[in-house]
N, CA and C of each residue as an Amber inpcrd file, in Angstrom:
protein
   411
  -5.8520000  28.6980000  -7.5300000  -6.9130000  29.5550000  -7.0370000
  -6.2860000  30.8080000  -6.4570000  -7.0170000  31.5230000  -6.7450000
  -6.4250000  33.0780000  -6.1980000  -6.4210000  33.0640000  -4.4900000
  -5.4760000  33.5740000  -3.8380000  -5.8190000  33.4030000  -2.4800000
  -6.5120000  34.0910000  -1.8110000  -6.7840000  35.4230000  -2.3250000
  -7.8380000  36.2350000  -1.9660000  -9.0690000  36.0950000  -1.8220000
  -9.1710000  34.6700000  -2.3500000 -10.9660000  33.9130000  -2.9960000
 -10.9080000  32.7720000  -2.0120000  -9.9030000  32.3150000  -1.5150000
  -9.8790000  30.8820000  -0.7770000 -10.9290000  31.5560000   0.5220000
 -11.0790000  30.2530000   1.2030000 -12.3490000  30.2940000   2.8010000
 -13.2580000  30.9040000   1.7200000 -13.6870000  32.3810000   3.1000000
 -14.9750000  32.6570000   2.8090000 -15.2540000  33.3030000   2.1010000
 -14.6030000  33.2080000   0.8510000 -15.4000000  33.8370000  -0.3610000
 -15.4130000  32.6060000  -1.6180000 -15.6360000  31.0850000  -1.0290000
 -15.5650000  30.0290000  -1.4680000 -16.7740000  29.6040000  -2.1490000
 -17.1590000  29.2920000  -3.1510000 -18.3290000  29.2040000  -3.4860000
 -18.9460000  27.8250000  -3.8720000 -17.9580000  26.8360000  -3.8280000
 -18.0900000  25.7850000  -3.8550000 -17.1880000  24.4600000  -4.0370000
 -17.1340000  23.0400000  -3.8170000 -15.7970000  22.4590000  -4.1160000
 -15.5710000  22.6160000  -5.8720000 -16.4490000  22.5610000  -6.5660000
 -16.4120000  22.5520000  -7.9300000 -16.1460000  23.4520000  -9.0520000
 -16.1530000  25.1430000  -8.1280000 -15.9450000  26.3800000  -8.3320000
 -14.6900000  26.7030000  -8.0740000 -13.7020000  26.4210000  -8.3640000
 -12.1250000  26.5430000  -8.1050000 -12.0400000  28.2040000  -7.9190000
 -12.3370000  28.6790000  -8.9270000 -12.0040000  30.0690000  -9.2950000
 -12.9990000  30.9460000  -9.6580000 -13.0280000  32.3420000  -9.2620000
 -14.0250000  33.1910000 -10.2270000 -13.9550000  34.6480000 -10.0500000
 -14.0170000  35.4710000 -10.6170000 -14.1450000  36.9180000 -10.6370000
 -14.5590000  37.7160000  -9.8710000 -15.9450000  37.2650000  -8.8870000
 -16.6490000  38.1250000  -8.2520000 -15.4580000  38.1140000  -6.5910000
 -15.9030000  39.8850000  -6.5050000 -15.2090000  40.4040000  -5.3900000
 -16.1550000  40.7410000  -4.5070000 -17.3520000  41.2930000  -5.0350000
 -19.0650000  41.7830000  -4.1110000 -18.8470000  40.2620000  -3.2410000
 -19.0870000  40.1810000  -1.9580000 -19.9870000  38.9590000  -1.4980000
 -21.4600000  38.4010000  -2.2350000 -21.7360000  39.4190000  -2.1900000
 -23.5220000  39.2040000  -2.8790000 -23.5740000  38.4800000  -3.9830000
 -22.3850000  38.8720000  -4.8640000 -22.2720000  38.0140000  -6.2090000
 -22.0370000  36.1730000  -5.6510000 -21.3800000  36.3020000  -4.3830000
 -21.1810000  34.7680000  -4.5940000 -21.9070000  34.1230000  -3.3580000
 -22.7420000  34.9460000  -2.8760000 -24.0280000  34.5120000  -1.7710000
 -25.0110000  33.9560000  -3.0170000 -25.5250000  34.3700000  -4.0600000
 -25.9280000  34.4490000  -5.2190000 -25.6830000  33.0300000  -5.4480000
 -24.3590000  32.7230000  -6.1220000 -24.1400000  31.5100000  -6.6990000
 -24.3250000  30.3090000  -5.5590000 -24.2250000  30.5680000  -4.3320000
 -24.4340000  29.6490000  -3.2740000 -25.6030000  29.2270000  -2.8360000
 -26.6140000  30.5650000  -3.3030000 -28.1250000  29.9160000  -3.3700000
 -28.7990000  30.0290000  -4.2800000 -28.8970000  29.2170000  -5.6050000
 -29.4680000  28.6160000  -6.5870000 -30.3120000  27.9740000  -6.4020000
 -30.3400000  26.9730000  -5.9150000 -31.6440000  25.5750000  -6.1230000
 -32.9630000  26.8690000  -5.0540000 -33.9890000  26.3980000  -5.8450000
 -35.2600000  26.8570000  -5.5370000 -35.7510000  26.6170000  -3.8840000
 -35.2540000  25.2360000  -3.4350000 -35.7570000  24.6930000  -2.1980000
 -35.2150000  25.0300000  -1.7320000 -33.6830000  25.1970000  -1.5860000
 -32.4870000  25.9450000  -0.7530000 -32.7820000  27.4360000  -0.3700000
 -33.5160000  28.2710000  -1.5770000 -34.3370000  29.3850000  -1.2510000
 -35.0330000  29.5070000  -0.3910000 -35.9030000  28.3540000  -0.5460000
 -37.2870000  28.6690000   0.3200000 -36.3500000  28.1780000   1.7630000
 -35.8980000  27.1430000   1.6850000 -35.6340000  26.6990000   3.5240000
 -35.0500000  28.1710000   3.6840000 -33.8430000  28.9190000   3.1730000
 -33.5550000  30.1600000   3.6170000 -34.6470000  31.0560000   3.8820000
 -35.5890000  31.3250000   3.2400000 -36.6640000  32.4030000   3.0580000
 -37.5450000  32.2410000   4.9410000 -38.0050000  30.7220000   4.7120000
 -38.2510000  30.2400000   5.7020000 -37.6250000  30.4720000   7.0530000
 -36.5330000  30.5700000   7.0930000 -35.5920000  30.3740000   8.2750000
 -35.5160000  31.8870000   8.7350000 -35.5800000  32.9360000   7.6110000
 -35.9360000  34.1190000   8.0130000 -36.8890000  34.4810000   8.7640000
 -38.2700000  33.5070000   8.4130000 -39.5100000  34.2540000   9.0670000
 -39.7200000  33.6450000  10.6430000 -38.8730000  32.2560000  10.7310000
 -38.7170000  31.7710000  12.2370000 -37.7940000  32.6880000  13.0410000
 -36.6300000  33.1750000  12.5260000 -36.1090000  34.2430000  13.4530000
 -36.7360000  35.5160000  13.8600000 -37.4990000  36.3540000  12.2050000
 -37.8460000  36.8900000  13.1660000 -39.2160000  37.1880000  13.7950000
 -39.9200000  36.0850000  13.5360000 -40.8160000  35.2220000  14.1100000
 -40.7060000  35.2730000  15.6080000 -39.7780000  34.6200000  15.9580000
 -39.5730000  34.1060000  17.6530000 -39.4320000  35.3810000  18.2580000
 -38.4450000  36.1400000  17.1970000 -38.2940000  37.4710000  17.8470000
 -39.1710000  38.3440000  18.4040000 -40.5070000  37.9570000  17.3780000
 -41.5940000  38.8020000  17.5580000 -42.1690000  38.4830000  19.0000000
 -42.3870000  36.8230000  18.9650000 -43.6550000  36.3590000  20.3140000
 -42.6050000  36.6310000  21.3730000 -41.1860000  36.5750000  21.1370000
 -40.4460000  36.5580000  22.4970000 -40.9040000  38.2400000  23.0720000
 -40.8720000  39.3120000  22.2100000 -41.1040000  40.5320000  22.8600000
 -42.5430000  40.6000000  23.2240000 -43.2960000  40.0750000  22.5970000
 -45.1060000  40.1620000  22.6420000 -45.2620000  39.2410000  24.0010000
 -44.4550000  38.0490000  23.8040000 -45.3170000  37.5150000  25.3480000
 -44.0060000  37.7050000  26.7520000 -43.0520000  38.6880000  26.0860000
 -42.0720000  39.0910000  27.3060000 -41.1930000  37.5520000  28.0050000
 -41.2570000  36.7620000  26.7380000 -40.2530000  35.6910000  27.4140000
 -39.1670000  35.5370000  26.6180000 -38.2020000  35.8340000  27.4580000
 -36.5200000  35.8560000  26.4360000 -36.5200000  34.2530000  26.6990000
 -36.8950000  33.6830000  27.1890000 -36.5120000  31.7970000  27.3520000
 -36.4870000  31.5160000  25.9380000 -38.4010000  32.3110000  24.7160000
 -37.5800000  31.9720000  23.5100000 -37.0020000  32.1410000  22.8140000
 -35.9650000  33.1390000  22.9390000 -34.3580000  33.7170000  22.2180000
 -33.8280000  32.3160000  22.0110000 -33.8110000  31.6840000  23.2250000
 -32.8430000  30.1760000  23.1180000 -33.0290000  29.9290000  21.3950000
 -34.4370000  29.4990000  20.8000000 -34.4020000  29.0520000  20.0660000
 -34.4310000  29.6070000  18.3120000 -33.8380000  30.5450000  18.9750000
 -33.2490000  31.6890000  17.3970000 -32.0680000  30.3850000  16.9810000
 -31.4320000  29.5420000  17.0780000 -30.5140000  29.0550000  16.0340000
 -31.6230000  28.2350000  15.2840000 -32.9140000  27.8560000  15.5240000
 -33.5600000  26.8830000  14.5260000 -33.5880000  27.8710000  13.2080000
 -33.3010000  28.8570000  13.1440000 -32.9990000  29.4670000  12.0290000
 -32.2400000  29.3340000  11.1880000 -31.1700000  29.2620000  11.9430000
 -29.7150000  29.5830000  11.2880000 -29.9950000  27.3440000  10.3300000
 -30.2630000  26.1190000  11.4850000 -30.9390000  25.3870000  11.5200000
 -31.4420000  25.1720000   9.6000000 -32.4970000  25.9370000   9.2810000
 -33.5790000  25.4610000   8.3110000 -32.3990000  25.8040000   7.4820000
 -31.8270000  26.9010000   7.2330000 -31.2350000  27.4890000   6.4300000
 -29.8870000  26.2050000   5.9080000 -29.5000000  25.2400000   7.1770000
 -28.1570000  24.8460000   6.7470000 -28.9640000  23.4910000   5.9480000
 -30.1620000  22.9270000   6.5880000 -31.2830000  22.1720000   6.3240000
 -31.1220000  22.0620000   4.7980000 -31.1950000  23.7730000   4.1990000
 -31.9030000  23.7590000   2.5860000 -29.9690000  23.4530000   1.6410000
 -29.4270000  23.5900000   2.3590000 -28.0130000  23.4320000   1.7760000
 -27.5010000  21.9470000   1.9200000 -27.6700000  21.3100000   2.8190000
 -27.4750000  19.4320000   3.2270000 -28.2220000  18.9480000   2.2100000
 -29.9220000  19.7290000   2.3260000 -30.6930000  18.3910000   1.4920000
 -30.8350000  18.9580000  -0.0790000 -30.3380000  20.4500000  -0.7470000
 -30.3850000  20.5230000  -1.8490000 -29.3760000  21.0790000  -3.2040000
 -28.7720000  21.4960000  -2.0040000 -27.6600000  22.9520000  -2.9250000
 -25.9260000  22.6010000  -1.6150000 -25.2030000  21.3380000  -2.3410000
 -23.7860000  21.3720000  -1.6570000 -23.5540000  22.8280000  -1.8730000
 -23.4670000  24.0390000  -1.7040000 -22.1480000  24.6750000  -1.9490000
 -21.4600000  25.4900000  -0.5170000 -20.5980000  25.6050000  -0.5930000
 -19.4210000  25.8420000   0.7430000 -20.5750000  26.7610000   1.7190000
 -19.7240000  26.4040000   2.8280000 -20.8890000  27.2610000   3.9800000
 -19.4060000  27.4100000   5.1280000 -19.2000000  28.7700000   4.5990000
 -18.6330000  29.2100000   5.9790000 -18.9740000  29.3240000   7.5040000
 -18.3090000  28.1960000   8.3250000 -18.9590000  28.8250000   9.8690000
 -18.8720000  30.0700000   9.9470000 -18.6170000  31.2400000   9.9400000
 -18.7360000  31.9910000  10.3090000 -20.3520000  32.8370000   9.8520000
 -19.9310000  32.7500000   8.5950000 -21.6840000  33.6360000   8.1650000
 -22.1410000  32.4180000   8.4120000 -22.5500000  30.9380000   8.8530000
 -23.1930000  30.0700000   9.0800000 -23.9680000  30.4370000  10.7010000
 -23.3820000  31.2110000  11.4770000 -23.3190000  31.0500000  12.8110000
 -24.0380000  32.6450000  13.2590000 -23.3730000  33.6980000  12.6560000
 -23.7840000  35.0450000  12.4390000 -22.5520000  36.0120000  11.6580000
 -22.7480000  36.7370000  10.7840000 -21.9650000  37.9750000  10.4780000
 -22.8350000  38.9650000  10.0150000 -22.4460000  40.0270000  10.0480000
 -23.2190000  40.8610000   9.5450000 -23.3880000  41.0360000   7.6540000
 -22.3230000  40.3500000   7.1430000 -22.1100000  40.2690000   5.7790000
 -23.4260000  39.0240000   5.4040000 -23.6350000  38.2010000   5.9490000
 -24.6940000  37.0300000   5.4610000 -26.1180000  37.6830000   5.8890000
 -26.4430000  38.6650000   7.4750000 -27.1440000  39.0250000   7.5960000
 -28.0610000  40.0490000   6.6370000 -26.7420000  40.7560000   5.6220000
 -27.1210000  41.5060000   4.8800000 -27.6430000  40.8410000   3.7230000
 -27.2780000  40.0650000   3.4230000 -27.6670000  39.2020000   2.1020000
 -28.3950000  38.5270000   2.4840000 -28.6560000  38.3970000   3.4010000
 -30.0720000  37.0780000   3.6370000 -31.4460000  38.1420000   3.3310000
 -31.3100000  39.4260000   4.0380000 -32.5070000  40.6040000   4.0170000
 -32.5470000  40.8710000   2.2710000 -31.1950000  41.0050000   1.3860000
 -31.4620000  41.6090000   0.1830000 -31.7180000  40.0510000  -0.6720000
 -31.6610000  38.9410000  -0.3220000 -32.2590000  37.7560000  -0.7450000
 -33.4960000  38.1410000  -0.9580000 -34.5130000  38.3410000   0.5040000
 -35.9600000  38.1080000   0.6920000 -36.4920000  39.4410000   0.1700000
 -35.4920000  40.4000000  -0.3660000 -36.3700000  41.6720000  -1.2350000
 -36.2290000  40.9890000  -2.6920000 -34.8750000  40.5780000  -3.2170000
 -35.0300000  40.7960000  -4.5130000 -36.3430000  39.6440000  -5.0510000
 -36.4030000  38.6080000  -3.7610000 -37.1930000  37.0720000  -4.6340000
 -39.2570000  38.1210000  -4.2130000 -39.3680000  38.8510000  -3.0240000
 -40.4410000  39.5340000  -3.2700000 -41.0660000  40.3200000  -3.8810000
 -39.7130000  40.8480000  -4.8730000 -40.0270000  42.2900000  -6.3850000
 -39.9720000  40.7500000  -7.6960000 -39.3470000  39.6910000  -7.1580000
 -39.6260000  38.9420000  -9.0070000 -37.7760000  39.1620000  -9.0280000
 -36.8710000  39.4800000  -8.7580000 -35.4930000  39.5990000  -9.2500000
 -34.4440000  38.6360000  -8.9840000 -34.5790000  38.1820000  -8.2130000
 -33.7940000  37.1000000  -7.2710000 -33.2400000  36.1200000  -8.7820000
 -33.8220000  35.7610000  -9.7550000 -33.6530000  34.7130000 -10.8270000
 -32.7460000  35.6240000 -12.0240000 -33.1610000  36.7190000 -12.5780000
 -32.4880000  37.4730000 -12.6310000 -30.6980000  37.9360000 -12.3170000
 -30.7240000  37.9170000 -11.1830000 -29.1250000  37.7780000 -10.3810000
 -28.6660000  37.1500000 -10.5520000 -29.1070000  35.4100000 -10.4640000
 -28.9480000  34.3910000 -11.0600000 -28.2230000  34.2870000 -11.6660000
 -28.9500000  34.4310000 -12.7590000 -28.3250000  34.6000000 -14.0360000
 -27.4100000  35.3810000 -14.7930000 -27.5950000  36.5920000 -13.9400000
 -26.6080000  37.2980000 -14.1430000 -25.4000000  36.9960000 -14.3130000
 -25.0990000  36.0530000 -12.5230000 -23.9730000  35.6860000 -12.4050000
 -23.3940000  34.6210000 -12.9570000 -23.9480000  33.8120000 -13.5240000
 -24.0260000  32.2760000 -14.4660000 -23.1790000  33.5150000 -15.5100000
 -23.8500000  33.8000000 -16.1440000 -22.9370000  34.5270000 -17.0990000
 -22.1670000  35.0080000 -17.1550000 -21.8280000  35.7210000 -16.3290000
 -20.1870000  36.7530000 -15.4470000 -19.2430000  35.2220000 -15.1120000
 -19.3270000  33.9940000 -14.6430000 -19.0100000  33.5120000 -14.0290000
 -18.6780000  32.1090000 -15.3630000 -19.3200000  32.2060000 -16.2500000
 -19.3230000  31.5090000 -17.8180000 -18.3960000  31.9260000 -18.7220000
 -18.2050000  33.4090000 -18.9910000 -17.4890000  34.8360000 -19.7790000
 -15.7640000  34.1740000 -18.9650000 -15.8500000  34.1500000 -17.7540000
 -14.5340000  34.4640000 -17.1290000 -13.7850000  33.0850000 -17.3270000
 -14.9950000  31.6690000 -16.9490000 -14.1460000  30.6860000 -17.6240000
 -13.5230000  30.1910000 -18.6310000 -14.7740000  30.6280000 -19.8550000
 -13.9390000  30.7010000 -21.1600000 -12.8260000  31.1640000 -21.4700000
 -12.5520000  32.7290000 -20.8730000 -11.6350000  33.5040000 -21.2320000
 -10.7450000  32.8310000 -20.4800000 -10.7750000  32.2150000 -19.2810000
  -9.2280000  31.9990000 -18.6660000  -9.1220000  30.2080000 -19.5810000
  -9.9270000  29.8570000 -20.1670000  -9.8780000  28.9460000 -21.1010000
  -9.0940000  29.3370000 -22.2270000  -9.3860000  30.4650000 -22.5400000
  -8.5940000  30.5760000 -23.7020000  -7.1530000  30.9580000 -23.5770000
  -6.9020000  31.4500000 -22.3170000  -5.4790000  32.1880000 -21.8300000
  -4.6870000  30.6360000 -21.4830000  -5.5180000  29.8030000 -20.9000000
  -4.4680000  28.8780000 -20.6820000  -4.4040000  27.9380000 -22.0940000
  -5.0090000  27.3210000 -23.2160000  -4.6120000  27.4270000 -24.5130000
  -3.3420000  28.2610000 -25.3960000  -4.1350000  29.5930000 -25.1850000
  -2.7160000  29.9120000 -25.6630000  -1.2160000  30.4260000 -25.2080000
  -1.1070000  30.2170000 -23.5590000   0.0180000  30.3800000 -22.9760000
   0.3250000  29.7100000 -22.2480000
C-alpha cells in the first residue's frame, strides 16, 4: 500500500490500494450503502437542528447534545457500510465537515449516485491496470 494512502485516507479493510488523492473521492467510496446515507443525512439535520432550538430557546445546556450527531452517523456505518472511520473526521475536522455539507447537496440535486459510480469506475480502471502490471512484471 502506498504510504501516503495509509490512516486517513483509508477507505476500507478490503480496499488495500487506490488512486484517489481528492478526500471527496474516498468520503464517496466510504458512503455507499443507501441507509448509511440516510443515518448520515439524518445526523446532519440533528446537529443542526439542536443548533437551531439551542439559539431559539437561548439554552447552550443543548450544545451538550451535538455528538448524537456525530452518534447516528457512526450508527449508519456499524449497522450498514464497514468501511474505515477515522477518529479524527469521526469526532470533528473540517475536511469531513466539508463533505458531509457537499454529501447533502449532491443527494438533494439527484447526483450523489452518480459520484458513485464514478468512482467504482476510477477505482475498477486502476485495479485492472495494476492487475495487469503485476502479470507482466
Amino acid at each position: 500500500m502506498n504510504s501516503s494512502r495509509k490512516g486517513r485516507n483509508q477507505i476500507s479493510a478490503s480496499i488495500e490500494d487506490h488512486p484517489f488523492t481528492d478526500y471527496w473521492d474516498v468520503f464517496v467510496l466510504k458512503h455507499q450503502h443507501p441507509w448509511n446515507i440516510a443515518f448520515h443525512l439524518l445526523g446532519i439535520f440533528v446537529f443542526y437542528g439542536l443548533l437551531s432550538i439551542a439559539w431559539f430557546t437561548q439554552n447552550p445546556w443543548l450544545l451538550v447534545l451535538l455528538p448524537l450527531a456525530q452518534l447516528v452517523g457512526l450508527a449508519g456505518h456499524y449497522w450498514f457500510e464497514r468501511s474505515h472511520i477515522d477518529l479524527q473526521d469521526c469526532i470533528f475536522s473540517w475536511r469531513a465537515s466539508y463533505c458531509l455539507g457537499k454529501l447533502l447537496l449532491r443527494v438533494l440535486i439527484g447526483k450523489y449516485q452518480d459520484d458513485i459510480d464514478r468512482n467504482h469506475k476510477i477505482l475498477t480502471q486502476y485495479n485492472l491496470e495494476n492487475l495487469v502490471l503485476k502479470e507482466n512484471g
